[in-house]
N, C-alpha and C positions, 0 to 999 in steps of 0.2 A: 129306324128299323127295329122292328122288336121279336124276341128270339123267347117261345114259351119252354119252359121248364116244369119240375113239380113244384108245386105249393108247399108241398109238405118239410122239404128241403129250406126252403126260403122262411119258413114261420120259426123251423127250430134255428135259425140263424139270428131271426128278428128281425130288428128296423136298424139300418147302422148308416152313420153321417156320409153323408154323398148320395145317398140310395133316392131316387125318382117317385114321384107322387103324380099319381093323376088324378086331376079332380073328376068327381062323377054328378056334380050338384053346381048349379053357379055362386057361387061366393065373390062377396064383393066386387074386389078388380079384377076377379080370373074368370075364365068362363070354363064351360064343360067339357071335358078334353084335354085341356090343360094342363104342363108339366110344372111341376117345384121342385127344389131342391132340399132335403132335409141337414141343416148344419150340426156340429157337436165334434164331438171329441173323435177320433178315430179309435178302430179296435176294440167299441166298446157298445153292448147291448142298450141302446137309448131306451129310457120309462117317458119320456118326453122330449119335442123337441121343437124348433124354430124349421117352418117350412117357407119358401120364399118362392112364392110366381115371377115371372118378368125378370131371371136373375142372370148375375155373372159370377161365377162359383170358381173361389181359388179352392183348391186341394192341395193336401201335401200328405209327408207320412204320419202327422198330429192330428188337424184339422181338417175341416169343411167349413169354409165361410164364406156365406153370398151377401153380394148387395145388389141391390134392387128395386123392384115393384112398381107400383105400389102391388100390397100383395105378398105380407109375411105374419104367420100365425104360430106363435105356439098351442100346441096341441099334445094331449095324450098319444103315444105311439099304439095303443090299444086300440084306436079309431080307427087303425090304418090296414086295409084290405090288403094280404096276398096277391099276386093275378099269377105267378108261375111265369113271369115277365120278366127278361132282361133287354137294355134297350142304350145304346149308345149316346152319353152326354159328354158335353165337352166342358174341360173345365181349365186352368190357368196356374202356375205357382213360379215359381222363383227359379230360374236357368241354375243350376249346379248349388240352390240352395243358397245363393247372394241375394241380398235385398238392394236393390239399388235401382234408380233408376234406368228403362228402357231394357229390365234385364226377367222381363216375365215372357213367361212361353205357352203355347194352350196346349192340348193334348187331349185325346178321348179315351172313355173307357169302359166297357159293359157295367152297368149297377142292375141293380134288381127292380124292379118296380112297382110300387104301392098301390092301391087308391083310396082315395076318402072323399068322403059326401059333404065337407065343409060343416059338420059338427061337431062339438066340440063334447 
Protein backbone atom coordinates (compact mmCIF):
# COMPACT_ATOMS: atom_id res chain seq x y z
CA UNK A 1 0.00 0.00 0.00
CA UNK A 2 1.39 3.18 -0.99
CA UNK A 3 0.46 6.53 0.82
CA UNK A 4 1.30 9.93 -1.71
CA UNK A 5 3.06 12.85 -0.11
CA UNK A 6 4.96 16.02 -1.47
CA UNK A 7 7.90 15.51 -3.57
CA UNK A 8 9.29 18.45 -2.72
CA UNK A 9 9.73 17.21 0.99
CA UNK A 10 11.23 13.94 -0.01
CA UNK A 11 14.00 15.51 -2.69
CA UNK A 12 15.18 17.91 0.09
CA UNK A 13 15.57 14.76 2.42
CA UNK A 14 17.20 12.70 -0.63
CA UNK A 15 17.87 9.15 -1.10
CA UNK A 16 18.71 7.59 2.33
CA UNK A 17 19.53 3.59 2.96
CA UNK A 18 16.34 1.48 3.36
CA UNK A 19 14.18 3.87 1.01
CA UNK A 20 12.30 1.69 -1.94
CA UNK A 21 12.95 1.92 -5.67
CA UNK A 22 10.72 1.12 -8.42
CA UNK A 23 11.80 0.26 -11.52
CA UNK A 24 9.95 2.11 -14.53
CA UNK A 25 12.19 0.25 -17.51
CA UNK A 26 12.87 -3.59 -17.46
CA UNK A 27 16.40 -4.30 -16.31
CA UNK A 28 17.98 -7.25 -16.38
CA UNK A 29 16.47 -9.70 -13.63
CA UNK A 30 13.68 -7.24 -12.43
CA UNK A 31 10.80 -6.25 -14.44
CA UNK A 32 8.68 -3.11 -14.48
CA UNK A 33 7.06 -2.49 -11.39
CA UNK A 34 9.30 -3.71 -9.48
CA UNK A 35 10.64 -2.94 -5.91
CA UNK A 36 14.54 -2.65 -4.56
CA UNK A 37 16.00 -1.84 -1.76
CA UNK A 38 18.63 0.85 -1.60
CA UNK A 39 21.59 -0.32 1.22
CA UNK A 40 24.26 2.22 2.93
CA UNK A 41 24.95 3.57 5.83
CA UNK A 42 22.09 5.09 7.88
CA UNK A 43 21.35 8.81 8.64
CA UNK A 44 23.07 9.75 5.83
CA UNK A 45 22.47 11.74 2.42
CA UNK A 46 23.60 8.70 -0.09
CA UNK A 47 25.68 10.26 -3.75
CA UNK A 48 25.50 6.62 -4.69
CA UNK A 49 24.24 3.55 -3.89
CA UNK A 50 23.79 -0.53 -4.13
CA UNK A 51 20.01 -1.27 -5.01
CA UNK A 52 18.89 -4.91 -4.75
CA UNK A 53 15.62 -6.42 -6.55
CA UNK A 54 14.34 -9.95 -5.31
CA UNK A 55 15.87 -8.92 -1.65
CA UNK A 56 15.67 -9.73 2.20
CA UNK A 57 16.85 -6.44 3.86
CA UNK A 58 18.23 -6.49 7.47
CA UNK A 59 17.96 -2.82 9.07
CA UNK A 60 18.98 -1.65 12.20
CA UNK A 61 20.04 1.94 13.75
CA UNK A 62 23.65 1.79 11.27
CA UNK A 63 22.68 -0.10 8.33
CA UNK A 64 20.73 -1.39 5.38
CA UNK A 65 21.97 -4.55 4.07
CA UNK A 66 20.16 -6.94 1.58
CA UNK A 67 20.84 -10.05 0.05
CA UNK A 68 19.50 -11.29 -2.76
CA UNK A 69 18.55 -11.19 -6.57
CA UNK A 70 19.70 -11.75 -8.83
CA UNK A 71 19.27 -8.06 -9.30
CA UNK A 72 21.69 -5.62 -7.57
CA UNK A 73 23.18 -2.26 -9.06
CA UNK A 74 25.10 0.36 -7.92
CA UNK A 75 23.97 3.56 -9.26
CA UNK A 76 24.09 7.26 -9.01
CA UNK A 77 21.41 8.46 -6.46
CA UNK A 78 20.86 11.45 -9.06
CA UNK A 79 19.09 8.86 -11.27
CA UNK A 80 16.62 8.23 -8.77
CA UNK A 81 13.00 9.71 -9.32
CA UNK A 82 10.72 11.40 -6.41
CA UNK A 83 7.05 9.85 -6.72
CA UNK A 84 5.75 11.67 -3.16
CA UNK A 85 5.48 7.92 -2.36
CA UNK A 86 5.59 6.15 1.00
CA UNK A 87 5.03 2.45 0.91
CA UNK A 88 5.36 -0.36 3.51
CA UNK A 89 8.52 -2.76 3.39
CA UNK A 90 9.42 -5.36 5.62
CA UNK A 91 12.61 -5.88 6.75
CA UNK A 92 14.68 -8.18 9.57
CA UNK A 93 17.48 -7.30 12.42
CA UNK A 94 18.76 -8.66 15.56
CA UNK A 95 15.97 -9.36 18.74
CA UNK A 96 17.26 -6.74 21.49
CA UNK A 97 20.46 -6.14 19.30
CA UNK A 98 22.24 -10.07 20.02
CA UNK A 99 23.52 -11.61 17.05
CA UNK A 100 23.08 -15.23 17.54
CA UNK A 101 21.57 -17.62 16.15
CA UNK A 102 17.39 -18.01 15.73
CA UNK A 103 17.49 -14.55 17.32
CA UNK A 104 16.29 -12.33 14.09
CA UNK A 105 12.87 -10.76 14.01
CA UNK A 106 11.09 -8.86 10.75
CA UNK A 107 9.30 -5.82 11.24
CA UNK A 108 7.81 -3.03 8.70
CA UNK A 109 8.04 0.24 8.19
CA UNK A 110 6.99 3.32 5.76
CA UNK A 111 10.13 4.42 3.45
CA UNK A 112 9.84 6.81 0.79
CA UNK A 113 9.93 5.67 -2.59
CA UNK A 114 11.99 6.07 -5.59
CA UNK A 115 12.03 5.37 -9.18
CA UNK A 116 14.49 4.64 -11.87
CA UNK A 117 14.52 3.74 -15.44
CA UNK A 118 17.61 1.14 -14.94
CA UNK A 119 20.23 3.82 -16.28
CA UNK A 120 22.94 4.32 -15.05
Amino acid sequence: MTQKLDTSCQARIGVQAGDAVRLTQPWKEAKIGQIGIIQGMRHTRLVSGNITFNYSAFRDDRVVSCSGGAGTIITYTDRLVPTGETMLIWYWRWKNGYVEGDNGEEYAMNVYVWEWDGTN
